[in-house]
C-alpha positions as CSV (number, residue, x, y, z in Angstrom):
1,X,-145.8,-104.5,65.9
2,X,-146.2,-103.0,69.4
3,X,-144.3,-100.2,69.7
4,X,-142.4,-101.5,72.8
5,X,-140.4,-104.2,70.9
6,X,-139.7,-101.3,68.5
7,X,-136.2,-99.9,68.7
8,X,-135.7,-96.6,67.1
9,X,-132.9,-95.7,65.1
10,X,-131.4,-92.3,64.0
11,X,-128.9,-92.1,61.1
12,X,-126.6,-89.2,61.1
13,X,-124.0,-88.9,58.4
14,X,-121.3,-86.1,58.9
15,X,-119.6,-84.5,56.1
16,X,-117.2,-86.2,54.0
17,X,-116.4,-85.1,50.9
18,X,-115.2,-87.4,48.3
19,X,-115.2,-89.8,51.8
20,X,-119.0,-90.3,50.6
21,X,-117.9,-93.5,49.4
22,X,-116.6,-94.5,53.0
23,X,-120.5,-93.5,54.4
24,X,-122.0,-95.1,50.9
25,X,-120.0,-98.5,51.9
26,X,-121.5,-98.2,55.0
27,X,-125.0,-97.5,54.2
28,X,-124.7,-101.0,51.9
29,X,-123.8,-103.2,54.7
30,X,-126.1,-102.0,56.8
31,X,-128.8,-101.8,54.5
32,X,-128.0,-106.0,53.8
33,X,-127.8,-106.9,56.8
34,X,-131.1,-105.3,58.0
35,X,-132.5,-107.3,55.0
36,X,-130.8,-110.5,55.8
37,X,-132.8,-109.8,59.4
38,X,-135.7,-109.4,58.1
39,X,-135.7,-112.5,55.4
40,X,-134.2,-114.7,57.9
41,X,-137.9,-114.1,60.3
42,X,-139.2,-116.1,57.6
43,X,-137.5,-118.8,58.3
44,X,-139.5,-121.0,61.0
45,X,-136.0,-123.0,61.9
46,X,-134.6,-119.7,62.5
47,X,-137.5,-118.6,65.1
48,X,-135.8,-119.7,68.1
49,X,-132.5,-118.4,67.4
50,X,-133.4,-114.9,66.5
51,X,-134.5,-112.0,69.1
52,X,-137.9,-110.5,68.2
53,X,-137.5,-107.2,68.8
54,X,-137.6,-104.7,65.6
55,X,-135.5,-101.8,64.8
56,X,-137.1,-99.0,63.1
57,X,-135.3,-96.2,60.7
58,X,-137.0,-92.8,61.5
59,X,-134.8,-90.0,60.9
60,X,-131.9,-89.5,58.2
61,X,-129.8,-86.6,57.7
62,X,-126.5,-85.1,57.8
63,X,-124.4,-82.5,55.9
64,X,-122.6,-82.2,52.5
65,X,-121.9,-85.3,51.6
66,X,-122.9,-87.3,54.1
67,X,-126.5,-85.6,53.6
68,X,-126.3,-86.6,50.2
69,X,-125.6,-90.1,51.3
70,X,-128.7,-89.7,53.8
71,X,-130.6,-89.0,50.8
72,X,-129.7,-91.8,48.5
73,X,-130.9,-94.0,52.2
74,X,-133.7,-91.9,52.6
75,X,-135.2,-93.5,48.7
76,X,-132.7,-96.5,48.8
77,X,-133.5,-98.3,51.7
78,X,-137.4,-99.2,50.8
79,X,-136.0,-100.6,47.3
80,X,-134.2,-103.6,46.4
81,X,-130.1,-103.0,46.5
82,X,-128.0,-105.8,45.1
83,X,-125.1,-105.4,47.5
84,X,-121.2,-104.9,46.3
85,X,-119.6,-107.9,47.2
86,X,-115.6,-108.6,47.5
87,X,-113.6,-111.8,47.4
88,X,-111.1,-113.0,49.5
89,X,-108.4,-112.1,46.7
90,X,-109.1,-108.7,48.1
91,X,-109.5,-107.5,44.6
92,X,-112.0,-108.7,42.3
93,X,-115.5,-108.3,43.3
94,X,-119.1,-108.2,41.8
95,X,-121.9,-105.1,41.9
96,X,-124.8,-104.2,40.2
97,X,-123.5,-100.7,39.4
98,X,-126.9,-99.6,38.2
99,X,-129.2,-100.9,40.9
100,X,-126.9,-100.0,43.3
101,X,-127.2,-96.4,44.0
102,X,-124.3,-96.0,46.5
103,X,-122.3,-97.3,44.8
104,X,-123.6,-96.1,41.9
105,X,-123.4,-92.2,42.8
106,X,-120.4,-92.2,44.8
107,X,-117.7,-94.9,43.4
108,X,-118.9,-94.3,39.7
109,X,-119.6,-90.7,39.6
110,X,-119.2,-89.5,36.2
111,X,-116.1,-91.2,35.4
112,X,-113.4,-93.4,36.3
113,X,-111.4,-90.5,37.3
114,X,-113.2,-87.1,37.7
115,X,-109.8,-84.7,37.8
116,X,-110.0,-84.3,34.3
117,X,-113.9,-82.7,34.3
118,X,-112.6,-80.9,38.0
119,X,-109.9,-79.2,36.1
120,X,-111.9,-78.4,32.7
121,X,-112.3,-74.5,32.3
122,X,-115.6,-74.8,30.8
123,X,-117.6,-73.2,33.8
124,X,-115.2,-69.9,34.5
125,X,-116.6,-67.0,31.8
126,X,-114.9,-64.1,31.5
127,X,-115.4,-61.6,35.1
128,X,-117.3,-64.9,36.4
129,X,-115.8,-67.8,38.7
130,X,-117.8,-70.2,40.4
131,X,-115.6,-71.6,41.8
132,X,-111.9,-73.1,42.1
133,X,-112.8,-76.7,40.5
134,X,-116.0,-77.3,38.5
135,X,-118.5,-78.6,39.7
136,X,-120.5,-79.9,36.8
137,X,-120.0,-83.2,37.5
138,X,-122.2,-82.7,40.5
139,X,-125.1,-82.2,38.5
140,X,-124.2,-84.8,36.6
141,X,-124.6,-87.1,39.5
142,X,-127.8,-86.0,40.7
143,X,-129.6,-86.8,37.3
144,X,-128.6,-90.0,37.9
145,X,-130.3,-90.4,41.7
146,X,-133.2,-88.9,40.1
147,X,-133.3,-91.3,37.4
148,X,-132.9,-93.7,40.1
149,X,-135.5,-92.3,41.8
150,X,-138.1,-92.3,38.5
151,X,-137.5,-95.8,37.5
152,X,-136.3,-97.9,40.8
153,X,-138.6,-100.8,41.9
154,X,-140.2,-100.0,45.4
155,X,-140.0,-103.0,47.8
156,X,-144.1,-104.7,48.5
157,X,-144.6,-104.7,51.5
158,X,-142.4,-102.1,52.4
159,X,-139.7,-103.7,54.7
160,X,-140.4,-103.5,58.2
161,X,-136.8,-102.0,59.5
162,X,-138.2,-98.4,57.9
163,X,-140.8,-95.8,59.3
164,X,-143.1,-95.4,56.0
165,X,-143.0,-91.7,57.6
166,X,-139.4,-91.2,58.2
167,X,-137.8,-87.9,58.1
168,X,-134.9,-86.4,56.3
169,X,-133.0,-83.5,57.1
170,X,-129.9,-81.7,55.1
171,X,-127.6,-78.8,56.7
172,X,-127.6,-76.3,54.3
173,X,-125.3,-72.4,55.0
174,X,-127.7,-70.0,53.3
175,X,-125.7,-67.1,52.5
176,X,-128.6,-65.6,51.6
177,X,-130.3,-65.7,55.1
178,X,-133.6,-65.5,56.6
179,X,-134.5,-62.3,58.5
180,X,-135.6,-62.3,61.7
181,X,-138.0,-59.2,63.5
182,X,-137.2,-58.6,67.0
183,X,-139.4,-56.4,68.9
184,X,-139.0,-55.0,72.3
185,X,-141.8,-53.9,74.7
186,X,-140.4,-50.7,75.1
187,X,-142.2,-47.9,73.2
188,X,-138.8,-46.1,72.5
189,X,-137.6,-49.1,71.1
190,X,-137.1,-49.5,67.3
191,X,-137.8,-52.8,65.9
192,X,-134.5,-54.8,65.4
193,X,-134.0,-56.9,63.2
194,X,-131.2,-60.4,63.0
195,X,-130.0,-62.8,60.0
196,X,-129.8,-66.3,60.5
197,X,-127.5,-68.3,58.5
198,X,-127.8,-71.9,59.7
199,X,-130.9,-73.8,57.3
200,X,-132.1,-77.3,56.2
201,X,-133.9,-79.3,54.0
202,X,-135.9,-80.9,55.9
203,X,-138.2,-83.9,54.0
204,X,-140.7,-86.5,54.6
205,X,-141.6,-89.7,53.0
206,X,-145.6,-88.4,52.5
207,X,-147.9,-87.8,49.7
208,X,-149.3,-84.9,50.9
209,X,-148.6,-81.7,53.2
210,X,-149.1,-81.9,56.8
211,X,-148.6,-78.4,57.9
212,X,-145.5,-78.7,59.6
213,X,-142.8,-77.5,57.0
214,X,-141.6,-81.4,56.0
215,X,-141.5,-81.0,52.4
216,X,-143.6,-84.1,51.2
217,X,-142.1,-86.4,48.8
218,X,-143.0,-89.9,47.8
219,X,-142.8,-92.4,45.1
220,X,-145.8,-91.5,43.5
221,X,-145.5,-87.4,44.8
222,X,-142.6,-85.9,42.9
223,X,-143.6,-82.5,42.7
224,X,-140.2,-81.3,45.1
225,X,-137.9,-83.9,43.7
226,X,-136.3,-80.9,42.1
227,X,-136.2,-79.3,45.6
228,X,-134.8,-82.2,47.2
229,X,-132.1,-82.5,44.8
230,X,-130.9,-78.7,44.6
231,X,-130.9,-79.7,48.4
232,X,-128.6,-82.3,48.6
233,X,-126.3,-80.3,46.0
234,X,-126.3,-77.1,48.0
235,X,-125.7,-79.1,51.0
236,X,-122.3,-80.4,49.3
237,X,-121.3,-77.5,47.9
238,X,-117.6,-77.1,49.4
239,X,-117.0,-73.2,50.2
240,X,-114.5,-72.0,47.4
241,X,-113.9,-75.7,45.9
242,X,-117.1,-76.5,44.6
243,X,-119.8,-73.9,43.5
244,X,-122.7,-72.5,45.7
245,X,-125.9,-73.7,44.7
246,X,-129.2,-72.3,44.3
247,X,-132.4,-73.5,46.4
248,X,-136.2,-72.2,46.0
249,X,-138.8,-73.9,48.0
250,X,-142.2,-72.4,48.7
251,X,-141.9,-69.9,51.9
252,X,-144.6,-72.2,54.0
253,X,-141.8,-75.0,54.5
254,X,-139.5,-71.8,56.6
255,X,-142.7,-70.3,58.3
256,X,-144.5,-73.9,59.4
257,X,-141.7,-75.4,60.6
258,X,-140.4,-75.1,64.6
259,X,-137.0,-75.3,63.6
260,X,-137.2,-72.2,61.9
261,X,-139.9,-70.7,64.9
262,X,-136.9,-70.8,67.2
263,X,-139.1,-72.3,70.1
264,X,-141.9,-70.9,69.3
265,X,-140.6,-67.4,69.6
266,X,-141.1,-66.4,65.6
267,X,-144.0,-66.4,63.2
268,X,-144.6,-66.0,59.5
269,X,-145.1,-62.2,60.6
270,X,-141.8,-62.1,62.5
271,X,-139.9,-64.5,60.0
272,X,-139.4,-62.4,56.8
273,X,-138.1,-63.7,53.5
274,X,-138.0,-61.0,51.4
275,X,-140.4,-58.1,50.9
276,X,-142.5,-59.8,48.2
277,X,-142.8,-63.1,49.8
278,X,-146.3,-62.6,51.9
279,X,-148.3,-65.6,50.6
280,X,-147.9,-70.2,51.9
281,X,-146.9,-70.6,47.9
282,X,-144.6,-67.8,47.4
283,X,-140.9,-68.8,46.2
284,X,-138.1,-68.1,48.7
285,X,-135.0,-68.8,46.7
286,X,-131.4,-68.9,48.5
287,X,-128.1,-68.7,47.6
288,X,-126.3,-71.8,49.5
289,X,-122.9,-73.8,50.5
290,X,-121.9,-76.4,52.4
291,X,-124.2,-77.9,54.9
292,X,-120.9,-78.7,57.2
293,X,-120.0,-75.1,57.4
294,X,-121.9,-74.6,60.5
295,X,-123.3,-78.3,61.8
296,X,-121.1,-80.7,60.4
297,X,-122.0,-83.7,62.6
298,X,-125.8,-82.5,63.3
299,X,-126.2,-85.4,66.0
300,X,-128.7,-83.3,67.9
301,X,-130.9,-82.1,65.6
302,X,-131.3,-86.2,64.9
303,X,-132.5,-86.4,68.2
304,X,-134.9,-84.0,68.3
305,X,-136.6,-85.2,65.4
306,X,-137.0,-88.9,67.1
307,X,-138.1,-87.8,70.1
308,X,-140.9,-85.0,68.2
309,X,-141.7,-88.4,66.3
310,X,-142.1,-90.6,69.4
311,X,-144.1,-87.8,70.5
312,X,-146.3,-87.4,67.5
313,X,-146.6,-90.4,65.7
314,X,-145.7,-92.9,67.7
315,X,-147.6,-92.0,70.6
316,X,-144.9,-93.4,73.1
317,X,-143.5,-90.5,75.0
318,X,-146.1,-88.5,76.5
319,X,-144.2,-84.6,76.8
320,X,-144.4,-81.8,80.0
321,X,-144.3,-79.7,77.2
322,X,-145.1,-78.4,74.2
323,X,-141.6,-79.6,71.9
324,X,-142.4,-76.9,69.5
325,X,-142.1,-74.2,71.6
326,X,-139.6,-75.6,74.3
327,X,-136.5,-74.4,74.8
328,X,-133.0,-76.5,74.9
329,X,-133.1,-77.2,78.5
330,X,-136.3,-78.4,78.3
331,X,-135.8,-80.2,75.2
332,X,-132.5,-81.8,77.0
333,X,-135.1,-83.2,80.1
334,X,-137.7,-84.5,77.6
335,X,-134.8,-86.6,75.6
336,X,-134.2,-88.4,78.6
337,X,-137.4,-90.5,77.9
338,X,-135.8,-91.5,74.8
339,X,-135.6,-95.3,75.8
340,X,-135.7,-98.0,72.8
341,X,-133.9,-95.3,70.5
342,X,-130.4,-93.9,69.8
343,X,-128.7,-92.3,66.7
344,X,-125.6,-94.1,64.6
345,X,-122.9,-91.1,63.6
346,X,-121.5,-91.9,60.6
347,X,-118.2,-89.6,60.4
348,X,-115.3,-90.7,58.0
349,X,-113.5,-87.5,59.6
350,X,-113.5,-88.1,63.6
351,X,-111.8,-85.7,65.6
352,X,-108.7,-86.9,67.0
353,X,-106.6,-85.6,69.8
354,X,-104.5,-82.7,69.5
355,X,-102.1,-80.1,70.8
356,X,-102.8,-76.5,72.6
357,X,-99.4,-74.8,71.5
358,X,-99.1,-71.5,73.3
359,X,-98.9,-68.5,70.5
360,X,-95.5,-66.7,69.7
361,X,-95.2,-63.3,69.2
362,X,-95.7,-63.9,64.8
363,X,-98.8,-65.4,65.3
364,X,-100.1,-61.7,65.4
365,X,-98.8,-61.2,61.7
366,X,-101.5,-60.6,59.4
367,X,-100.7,-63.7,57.6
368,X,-100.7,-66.2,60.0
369,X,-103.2,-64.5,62.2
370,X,-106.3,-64.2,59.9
371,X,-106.1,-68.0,58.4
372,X,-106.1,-69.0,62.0
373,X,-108.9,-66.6,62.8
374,X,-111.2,-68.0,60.0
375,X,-110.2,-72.0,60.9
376,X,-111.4,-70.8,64.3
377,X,-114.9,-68.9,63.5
378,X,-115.3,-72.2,61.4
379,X,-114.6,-74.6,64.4
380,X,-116.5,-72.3,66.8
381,X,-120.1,-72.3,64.3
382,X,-119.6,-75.6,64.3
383,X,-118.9,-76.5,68.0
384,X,-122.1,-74.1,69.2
385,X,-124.4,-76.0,66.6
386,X,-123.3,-79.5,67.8
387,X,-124.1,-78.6,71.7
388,X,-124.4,-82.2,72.2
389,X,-123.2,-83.2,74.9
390,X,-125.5,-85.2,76.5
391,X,-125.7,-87.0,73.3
392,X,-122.1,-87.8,73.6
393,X,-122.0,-89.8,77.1
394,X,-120.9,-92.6,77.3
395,X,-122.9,-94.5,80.1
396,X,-125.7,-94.2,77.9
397,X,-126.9,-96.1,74.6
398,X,-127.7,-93.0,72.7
399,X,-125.1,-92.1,70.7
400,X,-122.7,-95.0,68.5
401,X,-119.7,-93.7,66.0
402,X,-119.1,-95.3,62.8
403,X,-115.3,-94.2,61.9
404,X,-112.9,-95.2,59.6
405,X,-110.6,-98.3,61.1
406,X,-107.6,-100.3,59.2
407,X,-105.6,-102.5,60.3
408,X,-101.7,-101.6,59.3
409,X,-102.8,-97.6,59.0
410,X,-100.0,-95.5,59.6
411,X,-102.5,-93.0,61.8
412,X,-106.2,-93.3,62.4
413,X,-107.1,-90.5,59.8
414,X,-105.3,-92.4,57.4
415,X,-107.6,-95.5,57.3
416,X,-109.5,-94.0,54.5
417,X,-107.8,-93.2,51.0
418,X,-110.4,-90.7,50.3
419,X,-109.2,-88.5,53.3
420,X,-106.6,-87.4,51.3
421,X,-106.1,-83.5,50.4
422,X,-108.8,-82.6,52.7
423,X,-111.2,-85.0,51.6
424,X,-110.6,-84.0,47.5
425,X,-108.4,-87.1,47.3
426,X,-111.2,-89.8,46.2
427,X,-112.1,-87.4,42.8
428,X,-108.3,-88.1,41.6
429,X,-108.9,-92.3,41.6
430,X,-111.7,-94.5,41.1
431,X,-109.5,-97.1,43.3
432,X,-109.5,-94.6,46.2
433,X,-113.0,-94.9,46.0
434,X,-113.8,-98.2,45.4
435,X,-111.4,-98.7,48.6
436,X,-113.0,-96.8,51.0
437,X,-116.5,-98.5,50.0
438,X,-115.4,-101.7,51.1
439,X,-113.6,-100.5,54.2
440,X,-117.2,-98.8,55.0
441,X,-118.7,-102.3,54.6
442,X,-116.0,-104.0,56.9
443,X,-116.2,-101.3,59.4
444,X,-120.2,-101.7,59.7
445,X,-120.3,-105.0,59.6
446,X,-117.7,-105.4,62.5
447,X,-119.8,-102.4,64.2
448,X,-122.6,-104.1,64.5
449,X,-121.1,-107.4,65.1
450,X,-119.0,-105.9,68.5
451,X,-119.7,-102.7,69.1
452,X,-123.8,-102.0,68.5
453,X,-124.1,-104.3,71.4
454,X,-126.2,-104.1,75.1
455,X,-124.6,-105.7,78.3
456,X,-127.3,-108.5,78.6
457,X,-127.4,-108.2,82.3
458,X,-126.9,-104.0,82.2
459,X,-126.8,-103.3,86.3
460,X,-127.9,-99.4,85.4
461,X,-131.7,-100.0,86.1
462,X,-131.7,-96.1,83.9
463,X,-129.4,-97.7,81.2
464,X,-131.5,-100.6,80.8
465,X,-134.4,-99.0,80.0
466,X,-132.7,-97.3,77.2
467,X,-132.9,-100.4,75.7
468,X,-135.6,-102.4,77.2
469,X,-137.2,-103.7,74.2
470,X,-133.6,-105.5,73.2
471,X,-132.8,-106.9,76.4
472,X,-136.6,-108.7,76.4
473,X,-136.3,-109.8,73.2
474,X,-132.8,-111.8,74.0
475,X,-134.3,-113.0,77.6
476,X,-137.5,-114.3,76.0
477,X,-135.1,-115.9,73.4
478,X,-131.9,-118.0,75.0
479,X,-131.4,-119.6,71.8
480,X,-130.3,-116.0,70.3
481,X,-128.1,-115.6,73.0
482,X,-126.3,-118.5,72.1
483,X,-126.3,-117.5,68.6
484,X,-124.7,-114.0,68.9
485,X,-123.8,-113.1,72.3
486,X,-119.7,-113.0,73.1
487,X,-118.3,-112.3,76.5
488,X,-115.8,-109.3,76.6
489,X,-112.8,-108.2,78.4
490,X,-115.0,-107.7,81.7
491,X,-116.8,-110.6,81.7
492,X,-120.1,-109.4,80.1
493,X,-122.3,-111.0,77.9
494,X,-123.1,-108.4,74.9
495,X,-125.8,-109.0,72.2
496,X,-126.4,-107.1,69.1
497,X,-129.1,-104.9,68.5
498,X,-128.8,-105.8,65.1
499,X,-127.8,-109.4,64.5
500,X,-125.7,-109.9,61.4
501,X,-127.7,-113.5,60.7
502,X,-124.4,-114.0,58.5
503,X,-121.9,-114.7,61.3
504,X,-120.6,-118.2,61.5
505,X,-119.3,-118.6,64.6
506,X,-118.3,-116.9,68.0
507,X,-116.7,-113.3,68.6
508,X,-113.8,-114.0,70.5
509,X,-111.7,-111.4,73.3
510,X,-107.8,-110.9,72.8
511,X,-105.7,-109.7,75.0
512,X,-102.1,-108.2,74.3
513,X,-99.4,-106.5,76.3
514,X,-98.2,-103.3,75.5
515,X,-94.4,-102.6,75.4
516,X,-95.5,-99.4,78.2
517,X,-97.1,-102.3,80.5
518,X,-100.7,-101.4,79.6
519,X,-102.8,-104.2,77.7
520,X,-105.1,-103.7,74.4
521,X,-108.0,-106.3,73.9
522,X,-108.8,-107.0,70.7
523,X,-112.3,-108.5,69.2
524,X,-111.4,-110.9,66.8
525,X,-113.7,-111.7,64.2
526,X,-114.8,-115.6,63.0
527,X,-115.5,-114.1,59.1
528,X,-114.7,-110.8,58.7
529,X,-115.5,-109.2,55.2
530,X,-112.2,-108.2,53.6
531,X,-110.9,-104.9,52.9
532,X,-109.9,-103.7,49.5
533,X,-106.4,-104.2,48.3
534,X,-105.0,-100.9,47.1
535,X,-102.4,-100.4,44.3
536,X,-100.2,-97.1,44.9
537,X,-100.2,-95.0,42.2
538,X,-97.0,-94.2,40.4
539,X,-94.8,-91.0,40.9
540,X,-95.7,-89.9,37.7
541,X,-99.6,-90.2,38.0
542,X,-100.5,-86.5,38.2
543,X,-98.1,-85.2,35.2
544,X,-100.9,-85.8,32.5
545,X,-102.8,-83.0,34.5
546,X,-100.1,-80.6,34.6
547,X,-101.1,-78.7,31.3
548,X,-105.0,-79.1,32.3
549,X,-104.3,-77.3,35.8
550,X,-102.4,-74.6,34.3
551,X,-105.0,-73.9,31.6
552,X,-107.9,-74.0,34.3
553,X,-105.4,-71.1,36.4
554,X,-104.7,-69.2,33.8
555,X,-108.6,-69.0,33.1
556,X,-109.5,-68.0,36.1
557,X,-107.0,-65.2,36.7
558,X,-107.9,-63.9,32.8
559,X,-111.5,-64.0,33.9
560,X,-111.1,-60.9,35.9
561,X,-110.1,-59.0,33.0
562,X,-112.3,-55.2,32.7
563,X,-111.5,-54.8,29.2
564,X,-108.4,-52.3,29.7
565,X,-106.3,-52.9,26.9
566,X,-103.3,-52.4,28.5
567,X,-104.6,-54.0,31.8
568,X,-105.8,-57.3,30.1
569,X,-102.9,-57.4,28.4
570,X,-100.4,-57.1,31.9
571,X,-102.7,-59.7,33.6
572,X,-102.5,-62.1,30.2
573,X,-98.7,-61.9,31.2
574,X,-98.7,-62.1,34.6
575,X,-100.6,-65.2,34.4
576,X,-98.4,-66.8,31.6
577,X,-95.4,-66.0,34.1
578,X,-97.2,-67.2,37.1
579,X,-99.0,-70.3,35.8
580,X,-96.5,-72.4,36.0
581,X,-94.8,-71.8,39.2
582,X,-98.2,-72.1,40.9
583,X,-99.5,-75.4,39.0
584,X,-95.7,-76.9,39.9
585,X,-96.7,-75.9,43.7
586,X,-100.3,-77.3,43.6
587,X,-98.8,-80.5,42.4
588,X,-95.9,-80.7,45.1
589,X,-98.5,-80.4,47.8
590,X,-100.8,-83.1,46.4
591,X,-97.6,-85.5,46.0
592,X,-97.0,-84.8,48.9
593,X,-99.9,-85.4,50.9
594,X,-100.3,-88.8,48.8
595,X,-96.9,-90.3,49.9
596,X,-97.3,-89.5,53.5
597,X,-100.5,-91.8,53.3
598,X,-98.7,-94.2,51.6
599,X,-101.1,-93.9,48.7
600,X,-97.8,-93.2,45.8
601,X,-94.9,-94.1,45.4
């Protein structure tokens, strides 16, 4: 197709959790409705009545478990996915759970309920604890996707809404870290040197190396499955809750790739990965957690790899500069030619709005002052990584949010039962689970019904060009504007840029006055998909676990036993004393937390 009816798409999945299910839900709908697109071209009748332009998936990523989920799109998309589908009952519904690897990986799991293998003691050995909850169940999960992977069906032709080159990228925190020289020109200057925390596993869909640290995988080149999967574990790998992982990819894929280069400022002889690590093939094995510690919504990093592809293999966007070696602001110019692209955030954990409460005098206790202090060094890695801004305005098509919406939810962050206990909530109930998939396929499906949408008639001659290729293929096709077009509150005529083929009839503007005089305008739906109904459990739910939890603390606090008699002994009693009180407080907090979300009774 040529390229300028191409419109280039971005996925970007931000950590989530056990919310995974919510961005799995998502992936599903869109992933159907992109096929419906593409089998409905077929269809001569059809011809009129559709636009012509194509979109194009390039780029995948995100971190912990929304890079998971950008993995299970980055295989899943080229194969053939029966969809979930839910009745109108709200509560029966149909899925291939084998074929269906979102679902498969993130409503099944292991288990109908996973607290049981979370809670197990099995992993904590005596002076050893991985971690607060175990974690096999994670591995678990990945032998199924590579299973998946081994034995799934490739789509022939491949279908045309993916790049057969696309990328994939997965935040990763090496603890470990990669060293960094720093020389000055001074001759009294030592050599300094810096660690850098902030990696990725960064992927492409190739068969064979091209020299640019994209670790090549493809159907028939498994040789870095393995690597890909310790990836999208380490990238999931929720500091303290869930257990680091270990990574070892050959020390080309740092040294070859700009991201690591720092804008062309670092070599292989200025980027050193241990002192026995000299050679392309050489193992460089890291100790890693969650990819979300320090990028959590890596939007930017999602645009620089579509415009380095529009650049490189595309051809379309001819660069000033050299992207490999540019630095931000000149990076931040060159996206500007970005037209026919932008990048969908998936993010079941927006940000909302929030109070600046001036600090008291207590807030300098030790206490309360350094579990403030580490919230804030989190939010701050986070907040520099992001530097997104320009990715983030809103006169521009660049950037769209997928977020959790309900209708009848308390507050915003409650639309989601998986958002419960930090996002630890969907491992205590398959139904949380199998709830938030289906609200992940309603929300897409009214996203790119109302709110994926151009102004057919854009004024912004800048703004148009952003998305040129849609805008043509509607005016060259009246018939499609017809078809999918709805006017909203200010009189516009919006168009998809992905038509759901399955709508039935028109989308429809409603306005409603506000008891404070202001007026909300609502897009109301001709067929929306419905959204699970959820049981709440009963008060009682978590007292089977009560014995389980204290085993599981009583293990860990016996694991730090030296072998002291007298010592093991004191700390065998402490934690028989101790056990109790804090399983009984564990379990208050969860309860807790469930009823304010209207999740128990």
């Amino acid at each position: 197709m040529n390229n300028d009816k191409i419109f280039h798409l971005g996925l970007c999945m931000a950590g989530s959790i056990s919310a995974g299910a919510y961005t799995a839900g998502v992936l599903d709908y869109l992933h159907e409705a992109l096929d419906n697109w593409e089998q409905a071209r077929q269809d001569l009748s059809q011809k009129d009545s559709l636009p012509d332009h194509q979109v194009v998936i390039d780029v995948l990523g995100g971190a912990s478990g929304g890079g998971i989920t950008a993995a299970l799109g980055f295989v899943g998309f080229q194969n053939a996915v029966p969809h979930a589908q839910l009745q109108e009952d709200r509560k029966t519904y149909t899925v291939n759970s084998e074929e269906n690897i979102y679902w498969k990986v993130w409503v099944e799991l292991t288990q109908d309920d996973i607290l049981s293998e979370l809670l197990s003691e099995q992993d904590v050995k005596e002076g050893y604890i991985p971690s607060l909850l175990n974690a096999g169940f994670v591995d678990e999960v990945a032998e199924k996707f590579r299973q998946y992977i081994e034995t799934s069906s490739s789509k022939n032709p491949l279908p045309g809404y993916l790049n057969p080159r696309r990328e994939l990228f997965l935040t990763l925190f090496n603890v470990t870290g990669i060293k960094y020289k720093i020389t000055s020109l001074s001759n009294a200057s030592r050599d300094q040197y810096i660690s850098e925390h902030r990696d990725l596993g960064h992927f492409r869909w190739a068969h064979t190396y091209e020299g640019d640290g994209r670790i090549e995988v493809s159907g028939s080149n498994r040789k870095h499955l393995k690597v890909l999967l310790d990836c999208a574990k380490a990238t999931g790998a929720f500091p303290i809750g869930l257990s680091a992982r270990l990574v070892e990819r050959q020390a080309k894929y740092i040294w070859d790739n700009p991201y690591f280069q720092k804008n062309g400022k670092f070599d292989r002889s200025t980027i050193i990965l241990g002192k026995d690590i000299t050679k392309d093939d050489d193992v460089y094995r890291t100790c890693n957690g969650d990819g979300g510690t320090a990028n959590n919504e890596p939007v930017e990093f999602t645009r620089d790899l579509l415009l380095n592809m529009r650049t490189k293999q595309y051809g379309d966007i001819q660069p000033f500069v050299n992207l490999d070696k540019a630095n931000e602001t000149e990076k931040s110019i060159e996206k500007r030619k970005l037209k026919n692209t932008s990048t969908i955030l998936i993010d079941p954990f927006p940000s909302h709005d929030f109070d600046l409460k001036a600090p008291t005098e207590d807030f300098a206790h030790l206490f309360k002052y350094v579990p403030k202090f580490l919230f804030s060094l989190s939010s701050q890695l986070i907040f520099d990584a992001k530097d997104a801004f320009d990715a983030y305005n809103i006169k521009n098509y660049g950037l769209h949010v997928i977020a959790p919406s309900r209708d009848n939810a308390e507050r915003p962050e409650y639309a989601i039962a998986c958002g419960s206990l930090n996002g630890f909530g969907g491992f205590c109930n398959k139904e949380f689970r199998i709830h938030d998939f289906f609200l992940g396929r309603h929300n897409c499906q009214s996203f790119l019904r109302k709110y994926f949408v151009v102004d057919l008639h854009e004024p912004n001659p800048e703004n148009a060009q952003c998305v040129e290729s849609v805008l043509k293929a509607y005016h060259d096709h009246p018939e499609a504007v017809k078809r999918f077009s709805y006017i909203d509150e200010a009189g516009r005529t919006q168009v998809p840029i992905i038509p759901d083929v399955t709508l039935k009839g028109k989308i429809k503007t409603e306005e409603k006055s506000n008891p404070d005089g202001s007026k909300t305008f609502r897009y109301i739906d001709p067929d929306p998909l419905p959204t699970y109904q959820l049981d709440m459990l009963k008060a009682n739910y978590f007292s089977t676990y009560r014995e389980q939890l204290k085993t599981r603390i009583r293990k860990i606090i016996n694991s730090v036993m030296d072998g002291n008699g007298i010592v093991d002994f004191s700390i065998n009693a402490a934690a028989k004393i101790f056990d109790d009180k804090i399983a009984d407080k564990v379990l208050d907090l969860v309860i807790e937390d469930f009823r304010k979300r209207g999740l128990m009774r």
